[in-house]
KEMAR-571339 format. One record per residue: residue number from 1; residue in one letter; z negated, x, y negated of N, C-alpha, C, O in turn. Coordinates in steps of 0.05 Angstrom, whole numbers, plus 32768, in hexadecimal, padded with zeros to 4 digits. Each point is the difference from the previous one (the first is absolute). Layout:
% KEMAR-571339
PT   n res n_up n_east n_north ca_up ca_east ca_north c_up c_east c_north o_up o_east o_north
PT NUM   a    Z      X       Y     Z       X        Y    Z      X       Y    Z      X       Y
...
This chain:
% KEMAR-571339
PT   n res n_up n_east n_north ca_up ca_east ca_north c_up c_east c_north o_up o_east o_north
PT   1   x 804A   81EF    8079  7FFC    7FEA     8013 7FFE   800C    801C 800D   8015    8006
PT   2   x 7FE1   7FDD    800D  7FFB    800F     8017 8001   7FED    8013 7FEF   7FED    7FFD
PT   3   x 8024   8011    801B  8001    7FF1     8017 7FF3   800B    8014 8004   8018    8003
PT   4   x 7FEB   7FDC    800D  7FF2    8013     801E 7FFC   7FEA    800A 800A   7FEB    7FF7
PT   5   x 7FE0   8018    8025  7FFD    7FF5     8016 7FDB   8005    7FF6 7FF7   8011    7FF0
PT   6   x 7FFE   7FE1    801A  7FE1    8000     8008 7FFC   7FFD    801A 7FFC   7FEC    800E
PT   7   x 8006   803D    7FFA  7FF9    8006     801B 7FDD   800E    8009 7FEA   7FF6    7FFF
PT   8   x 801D   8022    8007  7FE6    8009     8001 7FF1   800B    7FE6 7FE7   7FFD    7FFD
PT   9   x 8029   8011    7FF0  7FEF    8003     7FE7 7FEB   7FF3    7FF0 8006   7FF2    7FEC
PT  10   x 7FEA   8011    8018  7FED    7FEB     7FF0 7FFB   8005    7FDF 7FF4   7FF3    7FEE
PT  11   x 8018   8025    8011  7FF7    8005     7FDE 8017   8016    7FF8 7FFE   8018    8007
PT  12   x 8017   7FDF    7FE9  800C    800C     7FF1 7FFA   801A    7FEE 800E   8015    8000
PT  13   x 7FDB   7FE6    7FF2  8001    800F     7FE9 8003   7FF1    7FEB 8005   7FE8    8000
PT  14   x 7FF5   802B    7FE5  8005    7FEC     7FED 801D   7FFC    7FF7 8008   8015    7FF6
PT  15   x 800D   7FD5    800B  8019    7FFA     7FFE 7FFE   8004    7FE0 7FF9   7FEA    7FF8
PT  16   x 800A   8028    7FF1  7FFB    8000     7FED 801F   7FF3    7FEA 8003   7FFA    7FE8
PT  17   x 8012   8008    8036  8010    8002     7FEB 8012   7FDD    8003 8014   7FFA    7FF2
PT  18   x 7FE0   7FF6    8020  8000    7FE8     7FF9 7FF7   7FEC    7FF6 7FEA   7FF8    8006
PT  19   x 8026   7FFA    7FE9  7FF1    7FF1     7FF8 8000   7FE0    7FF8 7FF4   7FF3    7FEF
PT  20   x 8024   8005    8029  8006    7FE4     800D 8005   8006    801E 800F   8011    8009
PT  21   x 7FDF   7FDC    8006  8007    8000     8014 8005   7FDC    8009 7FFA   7FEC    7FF3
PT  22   x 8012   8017    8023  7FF5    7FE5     8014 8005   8007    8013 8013   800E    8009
PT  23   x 7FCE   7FDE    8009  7FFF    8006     8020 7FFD   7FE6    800A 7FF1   7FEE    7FF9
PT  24   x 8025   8013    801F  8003    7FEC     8011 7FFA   8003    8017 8011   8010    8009
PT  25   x 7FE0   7FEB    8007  7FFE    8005     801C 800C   7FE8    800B 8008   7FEC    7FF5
PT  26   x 7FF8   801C    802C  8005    7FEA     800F 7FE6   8002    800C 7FF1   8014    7FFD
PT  27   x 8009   7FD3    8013  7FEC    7FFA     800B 7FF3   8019    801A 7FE9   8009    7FFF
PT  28   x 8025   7FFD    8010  7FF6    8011     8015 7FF9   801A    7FF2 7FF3   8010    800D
PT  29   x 8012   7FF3    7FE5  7FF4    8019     7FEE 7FE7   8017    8008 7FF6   7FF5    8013
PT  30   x 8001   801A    7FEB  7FE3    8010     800B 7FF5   7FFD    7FE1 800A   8005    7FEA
PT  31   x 7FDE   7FF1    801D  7FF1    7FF5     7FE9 7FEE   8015    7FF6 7FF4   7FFB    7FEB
PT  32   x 8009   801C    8022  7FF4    8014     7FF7 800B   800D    7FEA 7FF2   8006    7FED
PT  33   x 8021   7FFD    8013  800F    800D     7FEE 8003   7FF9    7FDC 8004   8009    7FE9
PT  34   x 7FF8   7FE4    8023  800E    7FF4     7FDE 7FED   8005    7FED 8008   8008    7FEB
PT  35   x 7FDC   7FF5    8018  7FEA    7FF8     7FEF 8009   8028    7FED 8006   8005    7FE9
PT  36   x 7FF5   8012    8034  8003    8015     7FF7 8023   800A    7FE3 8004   800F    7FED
PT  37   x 800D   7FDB    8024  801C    8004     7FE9 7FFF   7FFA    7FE7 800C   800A    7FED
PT  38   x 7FDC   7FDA    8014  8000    7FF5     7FE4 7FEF   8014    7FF3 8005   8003    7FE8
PT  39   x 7FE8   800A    8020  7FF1    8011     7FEB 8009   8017    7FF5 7FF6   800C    7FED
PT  40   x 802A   7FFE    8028  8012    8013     7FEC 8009   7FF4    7FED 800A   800E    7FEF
PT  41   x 7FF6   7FDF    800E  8014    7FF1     7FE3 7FE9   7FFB    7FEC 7FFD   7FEC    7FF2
PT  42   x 7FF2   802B    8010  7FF5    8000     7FDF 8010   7FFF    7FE8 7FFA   7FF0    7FEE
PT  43   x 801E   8023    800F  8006    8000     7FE5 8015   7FE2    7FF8 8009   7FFB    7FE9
PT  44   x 7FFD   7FF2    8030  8012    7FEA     7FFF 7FF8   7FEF    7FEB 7FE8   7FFF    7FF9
PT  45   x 8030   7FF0    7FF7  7FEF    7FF7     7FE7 8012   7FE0    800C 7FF9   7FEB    7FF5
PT  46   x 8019   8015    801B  800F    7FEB     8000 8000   7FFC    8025 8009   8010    8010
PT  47   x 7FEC   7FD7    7FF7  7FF1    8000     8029 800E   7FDE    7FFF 7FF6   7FEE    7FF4
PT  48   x 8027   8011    8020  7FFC    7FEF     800D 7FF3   8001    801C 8002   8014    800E
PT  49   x 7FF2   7FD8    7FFA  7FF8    8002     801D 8003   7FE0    800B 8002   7FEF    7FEE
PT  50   x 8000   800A    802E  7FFC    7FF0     8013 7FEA   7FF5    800D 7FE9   8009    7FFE
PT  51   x 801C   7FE3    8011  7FDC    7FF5     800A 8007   800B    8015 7FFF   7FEC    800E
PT  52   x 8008   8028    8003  7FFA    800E     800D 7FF5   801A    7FFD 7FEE   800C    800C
PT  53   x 801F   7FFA    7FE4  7FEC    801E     7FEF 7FE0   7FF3    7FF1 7FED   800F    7FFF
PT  54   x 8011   7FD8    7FF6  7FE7    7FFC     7FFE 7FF4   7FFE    8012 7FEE   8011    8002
PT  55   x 8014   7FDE    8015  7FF4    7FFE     801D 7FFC   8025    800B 7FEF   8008    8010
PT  56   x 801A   7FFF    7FEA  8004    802D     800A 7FE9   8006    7FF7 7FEB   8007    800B
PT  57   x 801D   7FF3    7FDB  7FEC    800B     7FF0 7FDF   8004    8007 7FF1   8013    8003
PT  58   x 800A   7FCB    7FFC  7FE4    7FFB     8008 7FF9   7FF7    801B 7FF2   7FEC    8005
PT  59   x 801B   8029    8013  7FFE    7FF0     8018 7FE6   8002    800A 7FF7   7FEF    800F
PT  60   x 7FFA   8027    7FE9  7FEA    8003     800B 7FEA   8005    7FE6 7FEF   8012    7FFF
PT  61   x 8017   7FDC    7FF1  7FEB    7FF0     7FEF 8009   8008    7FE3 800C   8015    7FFB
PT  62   x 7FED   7FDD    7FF7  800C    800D     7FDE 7FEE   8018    7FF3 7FEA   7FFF    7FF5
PT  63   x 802A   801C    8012  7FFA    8019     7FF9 8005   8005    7FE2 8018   8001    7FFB
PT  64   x 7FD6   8002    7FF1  800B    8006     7FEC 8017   801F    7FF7 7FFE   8018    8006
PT  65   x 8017   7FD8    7FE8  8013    8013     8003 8001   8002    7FDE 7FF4   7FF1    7FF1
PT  66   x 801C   8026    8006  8005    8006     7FE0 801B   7FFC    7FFE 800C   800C    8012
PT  67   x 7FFF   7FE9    7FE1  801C    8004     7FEF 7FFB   7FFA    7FE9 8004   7FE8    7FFD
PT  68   x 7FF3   8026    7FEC  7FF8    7FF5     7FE8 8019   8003    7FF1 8000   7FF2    7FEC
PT  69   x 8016   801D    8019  8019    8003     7FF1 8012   7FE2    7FFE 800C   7FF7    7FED
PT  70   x 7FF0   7FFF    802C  800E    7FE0     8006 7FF8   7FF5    7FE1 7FEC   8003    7FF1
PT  71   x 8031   7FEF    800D  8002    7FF3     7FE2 8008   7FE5    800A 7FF2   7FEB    7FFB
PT  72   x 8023   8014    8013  800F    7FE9     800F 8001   7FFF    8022 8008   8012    800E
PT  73   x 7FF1   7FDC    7FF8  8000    7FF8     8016 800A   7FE5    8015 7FF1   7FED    8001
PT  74   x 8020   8013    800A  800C    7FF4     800E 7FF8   7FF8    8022 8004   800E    8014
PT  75   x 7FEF   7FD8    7FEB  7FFA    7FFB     801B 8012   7FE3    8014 8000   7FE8    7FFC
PT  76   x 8010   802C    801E  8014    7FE3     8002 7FEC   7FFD    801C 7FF7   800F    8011
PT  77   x 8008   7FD2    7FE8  7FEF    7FF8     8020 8005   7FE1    8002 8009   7FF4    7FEE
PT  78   x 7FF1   8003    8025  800A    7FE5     8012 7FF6   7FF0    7FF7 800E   7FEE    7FF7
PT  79   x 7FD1   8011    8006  7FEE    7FED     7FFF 7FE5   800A    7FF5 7FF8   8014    800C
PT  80   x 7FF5   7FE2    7FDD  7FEE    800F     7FFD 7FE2   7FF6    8017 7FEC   7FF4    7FF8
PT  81   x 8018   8013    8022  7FEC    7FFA     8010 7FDF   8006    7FF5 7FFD   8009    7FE9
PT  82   x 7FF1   7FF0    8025  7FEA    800D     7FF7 7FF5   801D    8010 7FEE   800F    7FF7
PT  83   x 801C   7FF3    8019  8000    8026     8007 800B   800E    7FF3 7FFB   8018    8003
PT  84   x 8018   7FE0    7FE8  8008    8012     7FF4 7FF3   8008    7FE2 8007   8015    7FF6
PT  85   x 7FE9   7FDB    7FFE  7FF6    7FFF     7FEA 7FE6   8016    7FFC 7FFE   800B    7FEA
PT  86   x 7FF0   7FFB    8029  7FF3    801B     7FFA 800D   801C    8003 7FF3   8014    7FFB
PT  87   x 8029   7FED    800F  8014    8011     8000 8006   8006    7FE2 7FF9   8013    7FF1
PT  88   x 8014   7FD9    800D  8007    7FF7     7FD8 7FEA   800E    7FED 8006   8010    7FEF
PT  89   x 7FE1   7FE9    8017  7FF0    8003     7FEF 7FF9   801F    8002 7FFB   8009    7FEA
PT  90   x 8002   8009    8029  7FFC    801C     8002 801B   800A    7FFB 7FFF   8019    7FFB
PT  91   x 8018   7FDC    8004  801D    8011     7FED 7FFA   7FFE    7FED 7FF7   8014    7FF5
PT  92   x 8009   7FD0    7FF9  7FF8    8003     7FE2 7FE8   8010    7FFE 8007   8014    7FF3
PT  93   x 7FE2   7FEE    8012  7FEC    800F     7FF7 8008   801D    7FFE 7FF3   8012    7FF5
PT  94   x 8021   7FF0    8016  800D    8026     8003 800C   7FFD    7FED 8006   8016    7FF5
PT  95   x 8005   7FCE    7FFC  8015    800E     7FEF 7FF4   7FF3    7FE6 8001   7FE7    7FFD
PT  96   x 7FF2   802A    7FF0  7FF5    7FF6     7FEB 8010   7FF8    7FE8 7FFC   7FEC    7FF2
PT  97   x 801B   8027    800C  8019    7FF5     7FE7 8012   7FF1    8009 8015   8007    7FF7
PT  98   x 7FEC   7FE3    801A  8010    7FEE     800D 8010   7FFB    7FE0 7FEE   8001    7FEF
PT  99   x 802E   7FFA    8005  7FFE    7FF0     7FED 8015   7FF2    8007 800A   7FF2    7FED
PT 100   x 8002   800C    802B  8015    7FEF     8009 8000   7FF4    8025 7FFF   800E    8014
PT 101   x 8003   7FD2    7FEA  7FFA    7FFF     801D 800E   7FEA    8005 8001   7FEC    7FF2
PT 102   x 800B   801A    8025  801D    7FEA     8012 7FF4   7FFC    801A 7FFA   8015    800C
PT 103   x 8002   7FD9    7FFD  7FEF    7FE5     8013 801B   7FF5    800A 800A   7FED    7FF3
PT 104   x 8003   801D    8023  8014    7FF3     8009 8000   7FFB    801A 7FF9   8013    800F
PT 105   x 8010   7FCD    7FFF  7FF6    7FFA     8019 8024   7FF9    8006 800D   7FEF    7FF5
PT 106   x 7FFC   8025    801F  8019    8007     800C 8006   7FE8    8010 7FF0   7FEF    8007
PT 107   x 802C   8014    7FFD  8007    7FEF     8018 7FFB   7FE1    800C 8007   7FF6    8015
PT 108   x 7FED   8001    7FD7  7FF5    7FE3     8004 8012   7FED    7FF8 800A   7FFD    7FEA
PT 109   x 7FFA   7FF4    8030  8005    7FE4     7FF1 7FF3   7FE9    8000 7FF8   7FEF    800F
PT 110   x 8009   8017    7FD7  7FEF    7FEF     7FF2 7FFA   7FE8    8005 7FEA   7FF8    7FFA
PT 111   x 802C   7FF3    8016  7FFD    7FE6     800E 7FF3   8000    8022 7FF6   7FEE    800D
PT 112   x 800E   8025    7FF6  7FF4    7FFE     8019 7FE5   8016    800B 7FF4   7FFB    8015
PT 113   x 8006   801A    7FDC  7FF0    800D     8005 7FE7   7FED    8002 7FFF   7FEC    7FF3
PT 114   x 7FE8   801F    8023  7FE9    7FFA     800A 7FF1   800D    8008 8001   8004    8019
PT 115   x 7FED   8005    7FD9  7FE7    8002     8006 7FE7   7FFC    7FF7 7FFD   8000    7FE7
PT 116   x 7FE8   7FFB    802C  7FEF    7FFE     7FFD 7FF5   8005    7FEC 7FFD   8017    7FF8
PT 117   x 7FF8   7FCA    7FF7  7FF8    7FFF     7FE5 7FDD   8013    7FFD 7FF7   800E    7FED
PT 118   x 7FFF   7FEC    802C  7FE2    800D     8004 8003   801E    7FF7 7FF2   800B    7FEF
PT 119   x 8024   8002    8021  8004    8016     8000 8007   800E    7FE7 7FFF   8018    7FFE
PT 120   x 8006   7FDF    7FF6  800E    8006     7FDA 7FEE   7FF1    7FF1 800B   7FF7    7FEC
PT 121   x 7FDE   8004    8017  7FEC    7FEF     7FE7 7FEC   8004    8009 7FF4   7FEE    800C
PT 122   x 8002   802E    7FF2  7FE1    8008     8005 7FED   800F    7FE7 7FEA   8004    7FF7
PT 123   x 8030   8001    8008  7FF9    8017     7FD9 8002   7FED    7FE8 8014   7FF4    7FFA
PT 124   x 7FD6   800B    7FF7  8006    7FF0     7FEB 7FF7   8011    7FDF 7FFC   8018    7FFD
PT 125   x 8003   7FD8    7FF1  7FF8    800C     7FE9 7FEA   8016    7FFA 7FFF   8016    7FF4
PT 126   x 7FEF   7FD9    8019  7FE5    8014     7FFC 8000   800E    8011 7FEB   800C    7FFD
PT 127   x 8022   7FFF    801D  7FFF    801E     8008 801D   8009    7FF5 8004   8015    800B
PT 128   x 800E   7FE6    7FE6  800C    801A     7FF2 7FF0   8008    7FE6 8002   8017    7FF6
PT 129   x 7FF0   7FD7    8000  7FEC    8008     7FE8 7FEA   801A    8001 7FFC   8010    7FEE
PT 130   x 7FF7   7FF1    802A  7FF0    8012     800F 800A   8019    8008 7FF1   8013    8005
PT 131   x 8032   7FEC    7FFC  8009    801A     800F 7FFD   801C    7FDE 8008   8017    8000
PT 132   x 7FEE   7FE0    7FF0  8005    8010     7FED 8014   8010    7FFE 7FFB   8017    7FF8
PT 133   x 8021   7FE1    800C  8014    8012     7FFA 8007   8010    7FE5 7FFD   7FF6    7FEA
PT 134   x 800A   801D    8018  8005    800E     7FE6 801B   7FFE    7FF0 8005   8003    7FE8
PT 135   x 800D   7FF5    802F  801B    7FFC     7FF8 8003   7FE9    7FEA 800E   7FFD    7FEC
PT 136   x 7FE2   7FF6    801D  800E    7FE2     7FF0 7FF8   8007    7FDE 8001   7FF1    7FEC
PT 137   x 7FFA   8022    8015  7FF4    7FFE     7FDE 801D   800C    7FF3 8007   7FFF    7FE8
PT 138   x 800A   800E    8030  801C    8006     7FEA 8018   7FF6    800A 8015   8005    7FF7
PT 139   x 7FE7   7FEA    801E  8019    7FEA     8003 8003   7FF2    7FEB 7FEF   7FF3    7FF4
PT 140   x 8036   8014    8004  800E    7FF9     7FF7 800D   7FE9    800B 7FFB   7FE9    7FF9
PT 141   x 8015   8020    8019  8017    7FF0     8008 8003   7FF3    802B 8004   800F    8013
PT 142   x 7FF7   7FD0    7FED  7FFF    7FFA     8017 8013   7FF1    8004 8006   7FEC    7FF2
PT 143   x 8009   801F    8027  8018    7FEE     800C 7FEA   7FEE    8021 7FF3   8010    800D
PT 144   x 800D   7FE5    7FF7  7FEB    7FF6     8017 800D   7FE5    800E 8009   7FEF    7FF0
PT 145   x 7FF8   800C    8025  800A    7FED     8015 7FF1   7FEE    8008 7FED   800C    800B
PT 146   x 8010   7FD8    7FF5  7FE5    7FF4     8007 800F   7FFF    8020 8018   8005    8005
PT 147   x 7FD4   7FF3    800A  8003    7FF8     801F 7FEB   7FEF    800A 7FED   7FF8    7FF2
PT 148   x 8019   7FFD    8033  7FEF    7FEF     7FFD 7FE0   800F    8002 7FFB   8018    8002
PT 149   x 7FF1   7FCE    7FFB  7FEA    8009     7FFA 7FF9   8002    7FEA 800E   7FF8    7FEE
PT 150   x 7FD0   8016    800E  8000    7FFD     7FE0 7FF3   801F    7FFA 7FF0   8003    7FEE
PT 151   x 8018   800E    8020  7FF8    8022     7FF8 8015   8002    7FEA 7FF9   8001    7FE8
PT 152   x 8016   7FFF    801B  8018    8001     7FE5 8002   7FF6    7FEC 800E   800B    7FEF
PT 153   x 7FE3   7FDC    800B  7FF7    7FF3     7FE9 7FE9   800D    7FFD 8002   800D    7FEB
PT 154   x 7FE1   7FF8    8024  7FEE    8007     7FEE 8007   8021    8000 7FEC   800D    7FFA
PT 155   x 8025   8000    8009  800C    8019     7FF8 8007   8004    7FE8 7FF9   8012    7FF0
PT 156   x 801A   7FD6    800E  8009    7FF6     7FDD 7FED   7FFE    7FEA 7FFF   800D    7FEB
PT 157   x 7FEE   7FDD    8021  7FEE    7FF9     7FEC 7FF0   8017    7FF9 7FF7   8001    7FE9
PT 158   x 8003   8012    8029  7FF2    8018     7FFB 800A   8010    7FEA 7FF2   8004    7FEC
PT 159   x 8020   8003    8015  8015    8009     7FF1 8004   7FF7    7FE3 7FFF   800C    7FEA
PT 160   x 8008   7FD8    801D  8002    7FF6     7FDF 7FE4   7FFB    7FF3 7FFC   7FF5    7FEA
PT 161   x 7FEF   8017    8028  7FE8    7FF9     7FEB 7FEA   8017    7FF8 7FEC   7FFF    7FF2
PT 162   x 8023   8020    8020  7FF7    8014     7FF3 800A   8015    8006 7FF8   8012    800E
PT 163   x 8023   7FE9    7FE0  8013    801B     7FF4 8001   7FFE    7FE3 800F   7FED    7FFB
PT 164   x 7FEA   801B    7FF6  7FFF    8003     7FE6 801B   8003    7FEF 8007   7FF4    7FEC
PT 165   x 8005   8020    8026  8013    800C     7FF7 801B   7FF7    800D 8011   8011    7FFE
PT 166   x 7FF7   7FD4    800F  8010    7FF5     800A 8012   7FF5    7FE7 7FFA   7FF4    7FEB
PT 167   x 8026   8017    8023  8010    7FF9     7FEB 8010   7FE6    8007 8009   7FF1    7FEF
PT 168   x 7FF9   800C    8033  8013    7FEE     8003 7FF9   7FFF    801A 7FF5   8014    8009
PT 169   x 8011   7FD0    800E  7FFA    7FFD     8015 800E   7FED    8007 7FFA   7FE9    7FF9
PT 170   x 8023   801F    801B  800E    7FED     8017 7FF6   7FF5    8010 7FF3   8010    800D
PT 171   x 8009   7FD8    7FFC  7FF5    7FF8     8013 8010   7FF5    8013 800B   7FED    7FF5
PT 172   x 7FFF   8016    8029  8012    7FF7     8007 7FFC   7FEC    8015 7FEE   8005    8010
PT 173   x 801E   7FE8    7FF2  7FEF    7FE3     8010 800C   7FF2    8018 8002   7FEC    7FF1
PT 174   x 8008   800C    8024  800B    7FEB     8014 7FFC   7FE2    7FF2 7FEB   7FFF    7FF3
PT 175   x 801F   7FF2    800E  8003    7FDD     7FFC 7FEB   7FFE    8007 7FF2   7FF5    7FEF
PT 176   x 7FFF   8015    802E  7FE3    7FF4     8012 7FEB   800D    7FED 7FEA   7FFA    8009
PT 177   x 8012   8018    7FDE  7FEE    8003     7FF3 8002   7FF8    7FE9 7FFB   800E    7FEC
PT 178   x 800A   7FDF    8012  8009    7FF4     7FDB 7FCF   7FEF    8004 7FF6   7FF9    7FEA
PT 179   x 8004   8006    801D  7FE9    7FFE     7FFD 7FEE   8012    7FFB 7FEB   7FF8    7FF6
PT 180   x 8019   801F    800F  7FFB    801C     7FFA 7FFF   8005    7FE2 7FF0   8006    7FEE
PT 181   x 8031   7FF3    8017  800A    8006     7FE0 7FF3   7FF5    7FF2 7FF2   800D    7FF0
PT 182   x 800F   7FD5    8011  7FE7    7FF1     7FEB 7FE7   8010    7FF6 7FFA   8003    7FE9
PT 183   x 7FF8   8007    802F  7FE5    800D     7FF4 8003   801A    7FF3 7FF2   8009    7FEE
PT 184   x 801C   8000    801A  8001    8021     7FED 8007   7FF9    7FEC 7FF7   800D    7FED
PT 185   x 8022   7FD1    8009  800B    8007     7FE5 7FDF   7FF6    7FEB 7FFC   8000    7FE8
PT 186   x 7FF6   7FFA    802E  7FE3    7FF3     7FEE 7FF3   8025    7FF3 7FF8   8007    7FEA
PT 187   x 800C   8005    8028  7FEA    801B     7FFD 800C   800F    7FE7 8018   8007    8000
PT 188   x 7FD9   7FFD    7FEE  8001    8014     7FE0 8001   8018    800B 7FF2   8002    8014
PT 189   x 8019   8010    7FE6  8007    8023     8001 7FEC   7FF5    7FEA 7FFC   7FED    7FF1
PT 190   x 7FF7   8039    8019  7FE9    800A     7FEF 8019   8012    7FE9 7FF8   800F    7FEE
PT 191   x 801B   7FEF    8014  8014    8016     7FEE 8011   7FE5    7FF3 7FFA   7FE8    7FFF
PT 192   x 801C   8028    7FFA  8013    7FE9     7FF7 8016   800A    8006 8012   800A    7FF3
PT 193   x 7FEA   7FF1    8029  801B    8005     800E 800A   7FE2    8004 7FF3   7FEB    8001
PT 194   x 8030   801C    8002  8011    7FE7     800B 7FFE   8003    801B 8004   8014    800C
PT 195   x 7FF5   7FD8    7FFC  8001    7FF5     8020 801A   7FF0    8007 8002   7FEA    7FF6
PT 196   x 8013   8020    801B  800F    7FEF     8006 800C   7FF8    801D 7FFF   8010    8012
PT 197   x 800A   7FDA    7FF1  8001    7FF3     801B 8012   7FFA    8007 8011   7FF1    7FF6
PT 198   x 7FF0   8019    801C  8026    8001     800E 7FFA   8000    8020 7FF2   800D    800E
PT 199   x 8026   7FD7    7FF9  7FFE    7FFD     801F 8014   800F    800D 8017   8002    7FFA
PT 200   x 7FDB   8009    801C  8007    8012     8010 8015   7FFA    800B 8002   7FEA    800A
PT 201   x 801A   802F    7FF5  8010    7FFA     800D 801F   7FFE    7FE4 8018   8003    8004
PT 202   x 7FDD   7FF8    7FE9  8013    7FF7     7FE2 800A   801A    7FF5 8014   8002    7FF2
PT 203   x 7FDC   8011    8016  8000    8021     7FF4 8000   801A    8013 7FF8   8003    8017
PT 204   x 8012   8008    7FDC  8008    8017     8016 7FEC   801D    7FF5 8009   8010    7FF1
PT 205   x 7FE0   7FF1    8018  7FEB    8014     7FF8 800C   8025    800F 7FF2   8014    7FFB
């Protein structure tokens, strides 16, 4: 396990001998840096990260990166905005054996959080269909957070309609998305995975 700072180094080396990490930044961060840290963590098979390290990542446009070792992946973030979603889509495309993925939106409460529905419902079905990802053909296992907006539902529906190999999928919900809920419980998995629905807040992930 390795604790540091993301100062002037821009490139590690190859970290060969880890192989869980998680990175948290805080916001003031030097954004240069990061894109170079994550590409030492080739041999990492286990990546939590933050929506601030996604925002790092792709500040100056979505650079394709490799972690093909990533098996599981852990993303904690606030809200799924729509700036953040071609971020999303150039991580997964780096990581081709995704077979585990946690969608968790931190710190909210759930009765009073607000924001802008425009801003979270720009992405829908038929552009995650187009991103040709490679991952989804060996996702197993989804823990996922709905929020407001509807990037997170058609995230879902993407998901439950082409992973083959899906064994099981949490879906986790607020009271203000029980309409949400309705439509996914309509959508067939292309697999025969259990889909299950649990409101947020009942469980301790």
């Amino acid at each position: 396990m390795w604790y540091g700072n993301v100062m002037n180094q821009r490139n590690l080396g190859k970290l060969e001998c880890l192989e869980q990490v998680t990175l948290q930044l805080e916001p003031e961060v030097d954004y240069k840096n990061v894109y170079g840290l994550l590409c030492s963590l080739c041999w990492v098979r286990v990546l939590t990260i933050d929506l601030f390290t996604i925002q790092a990542l792709f500040w100056e446009g979505c650079r394709p990166i490799q972690l093909h070792n990533i098996w599981w992946l852990r993303m904690d973030m606030h809200v799924l905005t729509n700036d953040l979603i071609p971020a999303m889509v150039s991580l997964f495309k780096g990581m081709p054996n995704l077979c585990t993925l946690h969608m968790v939106f931190m710190n909210i409460n759930y009765s009073s959080v607000r924001c802008d529905h425009v801003a979270t419902s720009k992405f829908n079905l038929d552009y995650w269909e187009k991103q040709d990802l490679a991952f989804v053909h060996k996702l197993q296992e989804v823990h996922m957070d709905l929020c407001e907006g509807s990037n997170a539902m058609h995230l879902a529906r993407y998901i439950l309609g082409n992973a083959p190999a899906l064994k099981y999928m949490i879906i986790y919900y607020p009271s203000k998305q029980l309409s949400v809920v309705h439509k996914l419980k309509k959508e067939k998995p292309v697999s025969n995975a259990k889909v299950i629905f649990k409101k947020a807040g009942e469980v301790w992930r």
